[in-house]
C-alpha positions, 0 to 999 in steps of 0.5 A, spaced: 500 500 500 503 506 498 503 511 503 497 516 504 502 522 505 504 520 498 497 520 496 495 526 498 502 530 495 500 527 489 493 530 489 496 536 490 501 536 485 495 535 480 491 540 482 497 545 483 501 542 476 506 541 479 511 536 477 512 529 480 518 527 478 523 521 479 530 521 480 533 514 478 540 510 478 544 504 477 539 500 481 533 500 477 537 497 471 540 491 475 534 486 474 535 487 467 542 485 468 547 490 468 553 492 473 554 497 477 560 502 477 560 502 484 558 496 485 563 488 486 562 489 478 565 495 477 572 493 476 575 491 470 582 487 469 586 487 462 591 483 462 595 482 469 592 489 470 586 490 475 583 497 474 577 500 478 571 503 475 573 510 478 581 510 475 579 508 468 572 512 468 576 518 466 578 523 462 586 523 465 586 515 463 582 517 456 588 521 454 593 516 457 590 510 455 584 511 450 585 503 448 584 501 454 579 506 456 575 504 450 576 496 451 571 497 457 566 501 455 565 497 448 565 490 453 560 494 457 556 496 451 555 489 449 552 488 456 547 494 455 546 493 448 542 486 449 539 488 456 531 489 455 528 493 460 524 490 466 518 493 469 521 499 473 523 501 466 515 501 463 513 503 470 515 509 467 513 510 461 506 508 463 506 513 468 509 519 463 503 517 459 499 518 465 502 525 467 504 528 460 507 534 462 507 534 469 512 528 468 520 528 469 525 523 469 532 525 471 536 518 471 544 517 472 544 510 467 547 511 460 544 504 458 539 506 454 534 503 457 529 507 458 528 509 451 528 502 449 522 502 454 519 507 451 520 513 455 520 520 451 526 525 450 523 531 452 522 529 458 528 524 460 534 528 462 540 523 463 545 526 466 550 522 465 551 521 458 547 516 454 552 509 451 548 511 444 552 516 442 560 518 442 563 525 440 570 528 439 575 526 444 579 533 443 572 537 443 573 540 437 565 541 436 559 540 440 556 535 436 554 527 438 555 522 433 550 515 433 555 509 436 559 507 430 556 501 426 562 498 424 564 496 432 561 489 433 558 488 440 555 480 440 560 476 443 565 481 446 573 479 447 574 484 453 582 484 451 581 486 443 579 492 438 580 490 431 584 495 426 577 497 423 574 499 429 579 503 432 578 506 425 571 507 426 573 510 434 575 517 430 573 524 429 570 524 422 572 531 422 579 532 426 581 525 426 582 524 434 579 520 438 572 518 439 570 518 446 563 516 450 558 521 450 558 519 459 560 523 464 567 521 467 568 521 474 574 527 474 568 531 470 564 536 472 556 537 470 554 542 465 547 544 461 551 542 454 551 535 455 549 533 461 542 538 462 544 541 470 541 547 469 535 544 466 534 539 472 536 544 476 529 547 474 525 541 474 526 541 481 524 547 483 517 545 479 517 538 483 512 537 488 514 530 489 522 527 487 521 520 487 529 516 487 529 510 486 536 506 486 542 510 487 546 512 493 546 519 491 554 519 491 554 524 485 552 531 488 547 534 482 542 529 485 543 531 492 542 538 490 535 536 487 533 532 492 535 539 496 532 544 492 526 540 492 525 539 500 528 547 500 522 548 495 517 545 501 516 538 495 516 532 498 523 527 497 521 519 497 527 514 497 525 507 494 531 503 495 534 497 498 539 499 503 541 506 505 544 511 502 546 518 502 539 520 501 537 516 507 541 521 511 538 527 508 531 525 509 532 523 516 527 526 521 525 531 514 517 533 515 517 532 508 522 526 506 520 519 506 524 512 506 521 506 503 525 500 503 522 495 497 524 494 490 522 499 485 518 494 480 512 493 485 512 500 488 512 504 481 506 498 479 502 500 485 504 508 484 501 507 477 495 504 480 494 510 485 495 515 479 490 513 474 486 513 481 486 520 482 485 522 474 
């Protein structure tokens, strides 16, 4: 049963046209079987070298080593480009169609999956980057290139790029190379690539922030999960261990920790929704 303080929040946002909002992390994608960073998986060996997730996803070790650089990400987007979404993932895109307007996604997952399920791009903001696109690695312009083609991803050797693809891992227009279209852990967030004022914005709209599956370990989420509670909207965490966020809404009037897994929670969410439409 959802909460009835929820409930009622969600009442008020209808009929003020506030925004019900949902913030979302790595964890909503592990049912469809992919890997955190931070989790026992993010680690990455090549050859006798045992790399983790937070020394390899950078932009120092891309100018260093780009070839081992690329050799984990194409691994992880083989792993990405065979996942299917799973129930949280068309949770959402149901409650879009619910709400239209009044709908906001702002997931940190690159892997594509919320498009997949159907989730529509002006109102998804993925402030991490997105496993579908590359761009320069020498940002000699702004532009977004599609994954290349070329890059065979079924049945991945970890350790191999062949010449043809490294080929195709170069600018078209200068020459260098090509990177992931993801924020690195030694970057920072802007509006260009990564969305920040506009979901800086969302969150002063929101009357309720619903998270669901991450620690809030990257500090953009916690500074919407605070504009928001600054806002006098309502936070819930939905999730299966405590977090940072669990921290900050601690003894909060207008916070709410639920321990469950996403999939039943947006299912009974969806339900409340259409109930009050």
């Amino acid at each position: 049963m959802i909460d009835k303080r929820i409930i009622e929040q969600l009442k008020l946002c209808l009929q003020k046209q506030k925004k019900i909002s949902f913030l979302v992390g790595a964890g909503i994608s592990a049912e469809s079987g992919i890997p955190t960073f931070r989790g026992k998986d993010g680690y990455w060996v090549s050859g006798s070298k045992n790399y983790k997730a937070q020394d390899i996803g950078t932009l120092r070790m891309f100018k260093c080593s780009p070839k081992e650089v690329w050799k984990w990400f194409l691994y992880r987007k083989s792993v990405t480009e065979r996942a299917k979404p799973n129930q949280s993932h068309l949770m959402l895109k149901e409650i879009e169609k619910l709400l239209n307007d009044n709908f906001a996604l702002i997931s940190q997952n690159v892997d594509g999956l919320h498009r997949k399920a159907g989730s529509s791009e002006e109102r998804t903001f993925l402030i991490h980057g997105d496993f579908d696109f590359v761009r320069c690695g020498d940002e000699c312009s702004e532009e977004l290139y599609p994954f290349p083609t070329e890059i065979n991803l079924e049945g991945r050797n970890k350790d191999i790029i062949t010449e043809n693809e490294w080929k195709a891992l170069r600018c078209p227009k200068c020459k260098e190379n090509l990177r992931p279209h993801v924020l690195w852990f030694d970057e920072y967030y802007n509006e260009k690539y990564f969305k920040k004022n506009s979901v800086l914005q969302i969150s002063k709209e929101t009357g309720i922030l619903f998270i669901i599956g991450t620690s809030g370990a990257t500090n953009l989420p916690l500074m919407v999960a605070n504009k928001v509670l600054v806002n006098n909207g309502m936070v819930v965490e939905i999730n299966i261990e405590n977090s940072y966020f669990s921290e900050l809404l601690r003894n909060k009037s207008n916070g709410l920790l639920i321990i469950e897994k996403s999939s039943r929670f947006l299912t009974e969410l969806k339900t409340e929704i259409e109930n009050l439409l």
